[in-house]
C-alpha positions in Angstrom: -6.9 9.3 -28.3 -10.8 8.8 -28.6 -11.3 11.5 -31.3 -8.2 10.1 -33.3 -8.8 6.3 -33.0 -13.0 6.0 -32.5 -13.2 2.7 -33.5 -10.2 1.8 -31.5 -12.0 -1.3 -29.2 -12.0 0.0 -25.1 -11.4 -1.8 -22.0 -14.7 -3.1 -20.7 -16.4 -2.0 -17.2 -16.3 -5.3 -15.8 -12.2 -5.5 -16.8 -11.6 -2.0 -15.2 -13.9 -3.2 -12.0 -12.4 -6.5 -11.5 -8.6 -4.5 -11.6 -9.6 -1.9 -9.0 -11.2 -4.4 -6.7 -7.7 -7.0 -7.3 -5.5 -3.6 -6.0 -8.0 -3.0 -3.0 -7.1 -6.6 -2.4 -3.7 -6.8 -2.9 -3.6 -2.9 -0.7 -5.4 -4.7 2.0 -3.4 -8.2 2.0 -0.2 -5.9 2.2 -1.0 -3.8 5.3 -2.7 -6.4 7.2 0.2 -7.2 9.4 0.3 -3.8 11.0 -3.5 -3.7 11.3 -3.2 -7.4 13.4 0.3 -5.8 15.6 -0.3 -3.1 15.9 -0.7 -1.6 19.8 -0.6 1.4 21.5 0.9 2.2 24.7 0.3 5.7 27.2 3.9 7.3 28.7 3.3 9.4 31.7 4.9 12.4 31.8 5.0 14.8 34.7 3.5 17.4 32.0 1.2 15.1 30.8 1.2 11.7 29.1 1.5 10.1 25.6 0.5 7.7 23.4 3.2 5.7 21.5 1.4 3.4 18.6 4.4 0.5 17.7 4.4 -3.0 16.0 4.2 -5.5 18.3 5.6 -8.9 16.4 4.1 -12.0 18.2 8.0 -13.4 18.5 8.4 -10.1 21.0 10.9 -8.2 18.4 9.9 -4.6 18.4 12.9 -3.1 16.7 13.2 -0.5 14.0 14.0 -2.8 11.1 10.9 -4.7 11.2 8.9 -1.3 11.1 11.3 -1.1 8.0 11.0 -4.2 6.6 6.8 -3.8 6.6 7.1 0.2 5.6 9.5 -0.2 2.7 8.0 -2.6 0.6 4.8 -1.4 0.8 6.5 1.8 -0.3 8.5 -0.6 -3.2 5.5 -2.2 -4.2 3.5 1.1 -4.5 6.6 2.8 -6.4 7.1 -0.4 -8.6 3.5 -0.3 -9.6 3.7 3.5 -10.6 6.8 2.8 -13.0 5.4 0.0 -14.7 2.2 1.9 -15.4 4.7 5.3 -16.4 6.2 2.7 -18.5 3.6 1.2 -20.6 1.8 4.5 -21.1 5.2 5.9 -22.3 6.0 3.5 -24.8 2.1 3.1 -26.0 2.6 6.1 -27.5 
């Protein structure tokens, strides 16, 4: 679109720096909770042993649906943010 529209005014370095480092933020802010719960644990086997990593909530709930809960919408905000973007370069056309 540069060769068609030259004059056409660009987003400015500052603009496209202050938006990365706002989704490194935003990234961060969103997995924090399983960086702060998260815990490992060793299973012995008689072959050997294992280590299980698992959320451990501070209110002692370690089931499936919170992994779910914390899993899914980072997977609906990272989805979400990929169709808007689809989106807008779609219909800029």
């Amino acid at each position: 679109m540069v060769i068609v529209h030259p004059l056409r005014p660009r987003i400015v370095a500052s603009i496209v720096l202050a938006v990365i480092f706002i989704i490194w933020l935003v990234s961060a802010a969103i997995a924090l909770p399983s960086l702060i719960y998260a815990d490992t644990h060793t299973i012995e086997y008689c072959e050997g042993s294992r280590v299980v990593c698992y959320l451990a909530w501070p209110d002692g709930n370690y089931g499936l649906i919170d992994f779910w809960c914390v899993d899914y919408a980072q997977l609906f905000i990272h989805n979400e943010s990929r169709t808007i973007v689809h989106i807008k370069r779609f219909f800029k056309r």
